[in-house]
Rosetta silent file (secondary structure, phi, psi, omega in degrees, C-alpha in Angstrom):
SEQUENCE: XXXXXXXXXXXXXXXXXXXXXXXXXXXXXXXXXXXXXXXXXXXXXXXXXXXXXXXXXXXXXXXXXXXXXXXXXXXXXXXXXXXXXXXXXXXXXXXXXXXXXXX
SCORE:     score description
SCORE:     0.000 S_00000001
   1 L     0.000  131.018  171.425  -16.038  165.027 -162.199 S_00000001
   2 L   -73.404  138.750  147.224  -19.078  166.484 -164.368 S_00000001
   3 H   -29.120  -62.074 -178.643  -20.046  164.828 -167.041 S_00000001
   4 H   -42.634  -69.282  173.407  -20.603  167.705 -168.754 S_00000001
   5 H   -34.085  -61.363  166.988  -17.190  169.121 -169.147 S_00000001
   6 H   -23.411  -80.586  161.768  -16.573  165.809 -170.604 S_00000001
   7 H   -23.549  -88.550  162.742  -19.168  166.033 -172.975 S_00000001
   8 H   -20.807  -37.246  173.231  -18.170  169.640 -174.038 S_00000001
   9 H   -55.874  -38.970 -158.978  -14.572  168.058 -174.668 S_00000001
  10 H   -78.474  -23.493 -173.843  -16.135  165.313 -176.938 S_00000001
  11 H   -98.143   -1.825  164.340  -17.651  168.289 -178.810 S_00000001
  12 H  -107.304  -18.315  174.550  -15.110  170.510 -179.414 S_00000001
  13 H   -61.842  -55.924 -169.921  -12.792  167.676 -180.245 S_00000001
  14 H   -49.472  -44.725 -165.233  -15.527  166.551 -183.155 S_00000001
  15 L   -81.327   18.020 -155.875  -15.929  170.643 -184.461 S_00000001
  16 L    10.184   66.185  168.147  -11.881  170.168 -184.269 S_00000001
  17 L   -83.381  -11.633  176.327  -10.994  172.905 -181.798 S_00000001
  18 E   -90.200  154.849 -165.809   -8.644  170.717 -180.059 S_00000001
  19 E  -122.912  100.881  167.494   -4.715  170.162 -179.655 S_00000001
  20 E   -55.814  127.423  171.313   -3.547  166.777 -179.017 S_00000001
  21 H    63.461  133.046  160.244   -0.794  165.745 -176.592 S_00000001
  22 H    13.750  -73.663 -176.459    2.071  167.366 -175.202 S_00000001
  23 H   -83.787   -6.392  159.356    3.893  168.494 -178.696 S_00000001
  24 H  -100.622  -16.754 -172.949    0.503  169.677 -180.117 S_00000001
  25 H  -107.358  -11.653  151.168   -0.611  171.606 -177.230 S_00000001
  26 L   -50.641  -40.359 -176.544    3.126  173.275 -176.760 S_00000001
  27 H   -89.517   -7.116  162.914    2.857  174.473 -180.227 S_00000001
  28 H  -101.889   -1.775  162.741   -0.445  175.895 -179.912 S_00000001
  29 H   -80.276  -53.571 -167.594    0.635  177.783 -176.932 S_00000001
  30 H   -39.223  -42.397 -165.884    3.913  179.025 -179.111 S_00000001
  31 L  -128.428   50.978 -170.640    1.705  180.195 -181.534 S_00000001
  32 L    77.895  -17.723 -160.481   -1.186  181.860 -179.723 S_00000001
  33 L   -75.597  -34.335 -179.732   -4.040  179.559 -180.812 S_00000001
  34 L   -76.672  147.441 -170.385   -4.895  177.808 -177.395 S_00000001
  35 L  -101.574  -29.027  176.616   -7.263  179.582 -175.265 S_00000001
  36 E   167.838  124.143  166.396   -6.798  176.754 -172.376 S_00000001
  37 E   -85.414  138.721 -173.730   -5.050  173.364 -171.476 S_00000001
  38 E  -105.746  101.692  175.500   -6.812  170.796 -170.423 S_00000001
  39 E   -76.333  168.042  161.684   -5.104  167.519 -168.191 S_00000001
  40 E  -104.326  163.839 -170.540   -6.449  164.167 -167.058 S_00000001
  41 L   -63.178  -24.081  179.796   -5.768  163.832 -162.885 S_00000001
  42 L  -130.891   66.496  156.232   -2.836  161.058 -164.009 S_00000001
  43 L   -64.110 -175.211  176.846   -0.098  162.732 -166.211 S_00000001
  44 L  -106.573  144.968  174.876    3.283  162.465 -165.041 S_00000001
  45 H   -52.796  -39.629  166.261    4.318  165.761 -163.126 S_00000001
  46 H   -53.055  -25.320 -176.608    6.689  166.521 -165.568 S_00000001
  47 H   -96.203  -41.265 -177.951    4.669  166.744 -168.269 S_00000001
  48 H   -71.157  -16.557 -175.492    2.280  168.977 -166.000 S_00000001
  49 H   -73.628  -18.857  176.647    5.328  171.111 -164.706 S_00000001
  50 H  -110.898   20.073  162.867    5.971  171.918 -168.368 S_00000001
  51 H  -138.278   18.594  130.158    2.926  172.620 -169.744 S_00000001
  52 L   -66.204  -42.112  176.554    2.216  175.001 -166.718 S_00000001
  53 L   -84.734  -19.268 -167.831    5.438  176.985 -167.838 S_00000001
  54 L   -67.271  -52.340 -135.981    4.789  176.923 -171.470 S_00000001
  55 H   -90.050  -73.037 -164.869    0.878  177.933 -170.316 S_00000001
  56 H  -111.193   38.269  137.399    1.764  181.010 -168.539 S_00000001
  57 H   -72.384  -10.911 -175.890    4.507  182.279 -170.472 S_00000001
  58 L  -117.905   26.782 -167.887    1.820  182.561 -172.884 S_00000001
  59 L    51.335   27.297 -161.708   -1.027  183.560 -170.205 S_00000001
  60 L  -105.153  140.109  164.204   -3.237  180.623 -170.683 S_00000001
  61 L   -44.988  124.230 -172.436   -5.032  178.759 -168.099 S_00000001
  62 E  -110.373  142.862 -165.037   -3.898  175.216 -167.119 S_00000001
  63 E  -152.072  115.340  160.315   -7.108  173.038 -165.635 S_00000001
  64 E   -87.299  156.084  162.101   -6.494  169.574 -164.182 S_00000001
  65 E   -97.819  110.507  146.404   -9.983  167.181 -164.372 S_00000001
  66 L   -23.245  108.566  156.953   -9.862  166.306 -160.564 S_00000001
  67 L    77.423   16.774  154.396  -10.743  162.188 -160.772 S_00000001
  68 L  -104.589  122.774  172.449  -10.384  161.651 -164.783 S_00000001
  69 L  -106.468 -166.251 -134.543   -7.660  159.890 -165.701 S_00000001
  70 L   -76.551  -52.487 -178.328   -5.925  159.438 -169.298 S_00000001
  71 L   -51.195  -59.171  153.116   -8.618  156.748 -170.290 S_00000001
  72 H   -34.976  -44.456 -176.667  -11.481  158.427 -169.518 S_00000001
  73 H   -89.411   -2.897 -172.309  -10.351  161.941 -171.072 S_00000001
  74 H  -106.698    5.872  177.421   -9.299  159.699 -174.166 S_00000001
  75 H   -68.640  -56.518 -170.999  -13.306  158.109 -174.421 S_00000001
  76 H   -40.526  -38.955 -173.234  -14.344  161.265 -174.119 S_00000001
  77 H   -79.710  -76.452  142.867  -12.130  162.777 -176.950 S_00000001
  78 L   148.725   72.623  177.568  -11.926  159.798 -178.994 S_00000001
  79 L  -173.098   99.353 -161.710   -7.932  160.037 -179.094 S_00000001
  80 L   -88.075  115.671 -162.909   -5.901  159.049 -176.652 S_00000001
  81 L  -174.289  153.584 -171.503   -3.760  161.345 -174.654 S_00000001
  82 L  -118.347   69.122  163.558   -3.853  163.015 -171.130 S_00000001
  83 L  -176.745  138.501 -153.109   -3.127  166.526 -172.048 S_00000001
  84 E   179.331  126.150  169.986   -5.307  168.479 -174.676 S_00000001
  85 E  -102.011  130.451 -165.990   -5.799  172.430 -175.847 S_00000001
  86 E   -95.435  116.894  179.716   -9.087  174.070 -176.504 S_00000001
  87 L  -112.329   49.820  170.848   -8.215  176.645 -179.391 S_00000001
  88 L  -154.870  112.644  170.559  -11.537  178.181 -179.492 S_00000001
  89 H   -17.435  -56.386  168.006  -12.616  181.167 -177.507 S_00000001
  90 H   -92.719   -9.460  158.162  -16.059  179.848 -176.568 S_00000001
  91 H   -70.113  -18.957 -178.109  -15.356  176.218 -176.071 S_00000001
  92 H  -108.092  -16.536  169.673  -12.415  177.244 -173.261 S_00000001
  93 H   -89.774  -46.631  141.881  -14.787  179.868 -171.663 S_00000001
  94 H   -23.582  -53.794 -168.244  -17.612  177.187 -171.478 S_00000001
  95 H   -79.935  -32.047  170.928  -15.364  174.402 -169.942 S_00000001
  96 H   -50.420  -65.641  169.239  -13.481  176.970 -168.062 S_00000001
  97 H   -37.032  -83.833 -179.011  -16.761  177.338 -166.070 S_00000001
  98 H   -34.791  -65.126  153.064  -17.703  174.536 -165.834 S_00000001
  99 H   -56.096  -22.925  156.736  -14.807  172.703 -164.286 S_00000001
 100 H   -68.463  -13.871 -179.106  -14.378  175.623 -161.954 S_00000001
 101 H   -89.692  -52.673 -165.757  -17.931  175.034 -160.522 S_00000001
 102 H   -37.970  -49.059 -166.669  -17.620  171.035 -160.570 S_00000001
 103 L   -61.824    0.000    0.000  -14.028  171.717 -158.088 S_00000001
């Protein structure tokens, strides 16, 4: 996994563009603001099977980080949780990228 995407995480989490957890990133799909969810590689499937349908009932992108797990995505953040929403247009098109090239 790039760094970078990481990085980019820790910085839209600081400019607070981000959606914590499960029941924060459902409710920012509900109410349009996330642009794209982000997982760590070791959620539980359930929680990824349902914030894949939530995700494209509302047309948003779902991204696992391939080899970050919960700990790692929660350094990065500084919050700990393995599921996270970017609800800013150029921070989810940046990251978006990114993690599609790293893959």
């Amino acid at each position: 996994m790039n760094n970078k995407a990481l990085t980019l995480l820790g910085f839209a989490a600081k400019a607070g563009k981000l959606s914590y957890g499960f029941d924060s990133v459902t409710s920012s799909l509900k109410q349009k603001k996330a642009q794209l969810v982000i997982t760590a590689d070791d959620i539980s499937q359930k929680t990824l099977k349902e914030a894949t349908y939530f995700a494209r009932k509302s047309g948003i992108t779902v991204l696992v980080l391939k080899g970050v797990d919960i700990q790692t995505l929660t350094k990065a953040i500084g919050r700990k949780c393995g599921i996270v929403s970017v609800n800013e247009k150029q921070f989810a098109e940046s990251l978006k990228e990114e993690i599609l090239n790293d893959q």
